[in-house]
N, CA, C and O atoms as a GROMACS GRO file, in nm:
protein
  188
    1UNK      N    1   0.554   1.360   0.460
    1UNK     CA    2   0.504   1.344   0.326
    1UNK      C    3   0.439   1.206   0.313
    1UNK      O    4   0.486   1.098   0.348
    2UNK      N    5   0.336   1.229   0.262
    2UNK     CA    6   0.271   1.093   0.224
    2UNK      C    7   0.315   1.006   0.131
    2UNK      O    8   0.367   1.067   0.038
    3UNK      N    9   0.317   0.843   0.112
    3UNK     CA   10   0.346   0.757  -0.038
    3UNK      C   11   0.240   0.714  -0.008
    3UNK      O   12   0.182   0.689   0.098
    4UNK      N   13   0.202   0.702  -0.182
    4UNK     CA   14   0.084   0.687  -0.249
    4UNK      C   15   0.110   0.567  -0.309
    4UNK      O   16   0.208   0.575  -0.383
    5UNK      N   17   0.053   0.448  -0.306
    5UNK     CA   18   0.043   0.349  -0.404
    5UNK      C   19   0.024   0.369  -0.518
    5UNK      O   20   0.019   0.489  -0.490
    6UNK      N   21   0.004   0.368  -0.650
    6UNK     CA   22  -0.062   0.375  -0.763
    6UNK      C   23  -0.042   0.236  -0.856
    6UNK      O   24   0.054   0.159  -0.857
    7UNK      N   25  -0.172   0.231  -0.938
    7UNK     CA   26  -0.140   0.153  -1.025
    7UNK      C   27  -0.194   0.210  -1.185
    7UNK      O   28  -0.184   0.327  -1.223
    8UNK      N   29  -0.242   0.113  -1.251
    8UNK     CA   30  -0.242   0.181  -1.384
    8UNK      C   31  -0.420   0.251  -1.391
    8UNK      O   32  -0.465   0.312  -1.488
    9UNK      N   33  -0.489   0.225  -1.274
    9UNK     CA   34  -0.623   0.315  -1.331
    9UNK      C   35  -0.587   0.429  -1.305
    9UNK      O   36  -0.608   0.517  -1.388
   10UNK      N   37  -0.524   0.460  -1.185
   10UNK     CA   38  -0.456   0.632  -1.185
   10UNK      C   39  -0.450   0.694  -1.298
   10UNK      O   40  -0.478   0.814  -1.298
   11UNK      N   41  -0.418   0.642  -1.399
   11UNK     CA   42  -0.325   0.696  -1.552
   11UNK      C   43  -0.438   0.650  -1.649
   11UNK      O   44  -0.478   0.715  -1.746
   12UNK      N   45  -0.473   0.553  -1.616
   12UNK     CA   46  -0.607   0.559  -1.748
   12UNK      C   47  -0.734   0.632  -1.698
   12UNK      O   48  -0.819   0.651  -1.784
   13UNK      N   49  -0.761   0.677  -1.571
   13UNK     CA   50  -0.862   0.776  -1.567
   13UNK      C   51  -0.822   0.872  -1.569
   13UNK      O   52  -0.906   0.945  -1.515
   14UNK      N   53  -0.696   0.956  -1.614
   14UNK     CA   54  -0.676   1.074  -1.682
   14UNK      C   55  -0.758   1.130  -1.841
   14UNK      O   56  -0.753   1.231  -1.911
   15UNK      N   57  -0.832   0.990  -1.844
   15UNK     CA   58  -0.927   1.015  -1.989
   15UNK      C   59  -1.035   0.986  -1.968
   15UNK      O   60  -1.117   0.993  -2.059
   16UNK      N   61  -1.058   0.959  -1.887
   16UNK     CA   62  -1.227   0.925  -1.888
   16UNK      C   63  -1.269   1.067  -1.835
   16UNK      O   64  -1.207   1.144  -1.761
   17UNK      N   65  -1.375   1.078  -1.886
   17UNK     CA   66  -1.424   1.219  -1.802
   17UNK      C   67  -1.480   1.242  -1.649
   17UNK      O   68  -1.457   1.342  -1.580
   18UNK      N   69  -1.547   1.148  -1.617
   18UNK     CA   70  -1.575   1.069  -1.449
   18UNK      C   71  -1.490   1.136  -1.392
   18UNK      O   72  -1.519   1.238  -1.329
   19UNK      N   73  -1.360   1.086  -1.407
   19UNK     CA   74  -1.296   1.112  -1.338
   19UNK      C   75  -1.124   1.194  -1.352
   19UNK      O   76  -1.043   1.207  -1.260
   20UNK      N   77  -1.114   1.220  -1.442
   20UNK     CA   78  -0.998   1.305  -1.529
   20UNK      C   79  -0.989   1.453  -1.396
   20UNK      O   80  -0.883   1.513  -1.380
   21UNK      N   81  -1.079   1.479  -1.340
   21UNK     CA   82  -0.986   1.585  -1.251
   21UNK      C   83  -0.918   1.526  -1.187
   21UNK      O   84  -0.796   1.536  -1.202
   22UNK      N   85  -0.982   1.428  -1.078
   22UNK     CA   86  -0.923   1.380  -0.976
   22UNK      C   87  -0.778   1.275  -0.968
   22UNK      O   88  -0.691   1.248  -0.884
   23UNK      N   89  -0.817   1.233  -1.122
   23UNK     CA   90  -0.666   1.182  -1.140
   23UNK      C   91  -0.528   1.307  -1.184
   23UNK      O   92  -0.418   1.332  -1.135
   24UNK      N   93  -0.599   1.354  -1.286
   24UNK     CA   94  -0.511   1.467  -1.277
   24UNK      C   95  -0.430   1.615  -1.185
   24UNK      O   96  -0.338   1.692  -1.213
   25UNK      N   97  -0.517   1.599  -1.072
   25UNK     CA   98  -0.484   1.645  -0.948
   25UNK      C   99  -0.432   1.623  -0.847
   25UNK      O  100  -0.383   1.702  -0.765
   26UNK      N  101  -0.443   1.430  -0.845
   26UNK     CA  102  -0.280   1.364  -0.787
   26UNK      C  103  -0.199   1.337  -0.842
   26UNK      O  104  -0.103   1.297  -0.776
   27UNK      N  105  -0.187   1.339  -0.970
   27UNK     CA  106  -0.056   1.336  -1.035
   27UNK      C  107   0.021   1.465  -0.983
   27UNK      O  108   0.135   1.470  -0.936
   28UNK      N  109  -0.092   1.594  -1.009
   28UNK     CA  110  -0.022   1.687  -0.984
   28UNK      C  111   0.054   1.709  -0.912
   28UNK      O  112   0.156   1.770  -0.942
   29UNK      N  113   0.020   1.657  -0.770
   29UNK     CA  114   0.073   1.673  -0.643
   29UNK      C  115   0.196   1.602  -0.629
   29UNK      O  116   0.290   1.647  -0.562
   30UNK      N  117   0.199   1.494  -0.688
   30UNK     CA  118   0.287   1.415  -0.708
   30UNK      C  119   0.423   1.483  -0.788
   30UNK      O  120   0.540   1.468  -0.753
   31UNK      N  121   0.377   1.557  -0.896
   31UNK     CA  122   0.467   1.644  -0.902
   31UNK      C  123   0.542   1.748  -0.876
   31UNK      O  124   0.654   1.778  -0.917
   32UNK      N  125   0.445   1.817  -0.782
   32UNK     CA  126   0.482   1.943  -0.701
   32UNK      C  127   0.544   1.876  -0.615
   32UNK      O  128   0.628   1.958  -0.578
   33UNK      N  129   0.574   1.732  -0.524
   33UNK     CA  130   0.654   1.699  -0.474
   33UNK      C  131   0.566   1.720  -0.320
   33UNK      O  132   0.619   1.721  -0.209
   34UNK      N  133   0.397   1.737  -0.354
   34UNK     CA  134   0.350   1.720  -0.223
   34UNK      C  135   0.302   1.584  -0.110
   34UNK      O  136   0.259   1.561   0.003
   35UNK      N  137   0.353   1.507  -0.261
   35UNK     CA  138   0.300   1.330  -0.229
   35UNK      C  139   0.417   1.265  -0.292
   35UNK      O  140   0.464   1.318  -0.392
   36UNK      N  141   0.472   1.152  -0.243
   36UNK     CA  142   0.548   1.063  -0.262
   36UNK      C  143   0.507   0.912  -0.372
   36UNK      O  144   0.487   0.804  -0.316
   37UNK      N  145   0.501   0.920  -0.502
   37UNK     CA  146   0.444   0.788  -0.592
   37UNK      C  147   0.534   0.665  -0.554
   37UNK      O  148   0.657   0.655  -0.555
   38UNK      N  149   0.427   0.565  -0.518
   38UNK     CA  150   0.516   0.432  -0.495
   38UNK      C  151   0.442   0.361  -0.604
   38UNK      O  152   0.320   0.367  -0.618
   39UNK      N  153   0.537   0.284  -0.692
   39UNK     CA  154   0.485   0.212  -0.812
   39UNK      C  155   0.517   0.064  -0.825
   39UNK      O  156   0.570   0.041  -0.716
   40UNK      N  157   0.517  -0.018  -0.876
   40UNK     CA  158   0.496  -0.174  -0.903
   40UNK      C  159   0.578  -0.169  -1.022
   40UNK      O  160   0.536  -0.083  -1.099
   41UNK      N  161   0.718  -0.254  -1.078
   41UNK     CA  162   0.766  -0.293  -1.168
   41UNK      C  163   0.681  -0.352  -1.255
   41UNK      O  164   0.697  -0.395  -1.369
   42UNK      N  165   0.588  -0.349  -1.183
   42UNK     CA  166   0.472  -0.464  -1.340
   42UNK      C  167   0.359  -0.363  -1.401
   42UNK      O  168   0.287  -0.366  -1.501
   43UNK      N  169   0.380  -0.259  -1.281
   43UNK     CA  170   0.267  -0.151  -1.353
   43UNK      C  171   0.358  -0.071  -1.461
   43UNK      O  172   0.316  -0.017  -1.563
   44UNK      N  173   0.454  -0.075  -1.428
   44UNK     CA  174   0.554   0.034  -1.507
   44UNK      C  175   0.572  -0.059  -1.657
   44UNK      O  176   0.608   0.004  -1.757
   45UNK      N  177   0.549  -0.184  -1.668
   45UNK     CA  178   0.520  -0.262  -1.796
   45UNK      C  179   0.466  -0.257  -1.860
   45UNK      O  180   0.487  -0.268  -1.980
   46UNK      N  181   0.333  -0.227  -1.781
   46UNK     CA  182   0.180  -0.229  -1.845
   46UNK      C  183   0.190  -0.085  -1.900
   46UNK      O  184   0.138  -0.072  -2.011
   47UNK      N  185   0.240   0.016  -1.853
   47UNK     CA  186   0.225   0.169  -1.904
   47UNK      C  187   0.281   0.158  -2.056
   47UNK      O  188   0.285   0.258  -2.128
   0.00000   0.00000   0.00000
């Protein structure tokens, strides 16, 4: 299984239209449990 870095554009291009699939399609995965999210205590602030 892969870990994925993320930070907070992951989650704010869930609204832009550019790019709203592609964020919303690794989240997905992320939830199906096909990718592993590795996150930053400071991003988890900023959310």
């Amino acid at each position: 299984m892969k870990t994925i870095y993320v930070d907070t554009s992951v989650f704010g291009r869930c609204f832009d239209t550019e790019f709203k699939a592609y964020s919303n399609k690794l989240l997905d995965e992320f939830k199906r449990g096909k990718m592993k999210m590795m996150i930053a205590d400071l991003v988890m602030g900023e959310l």
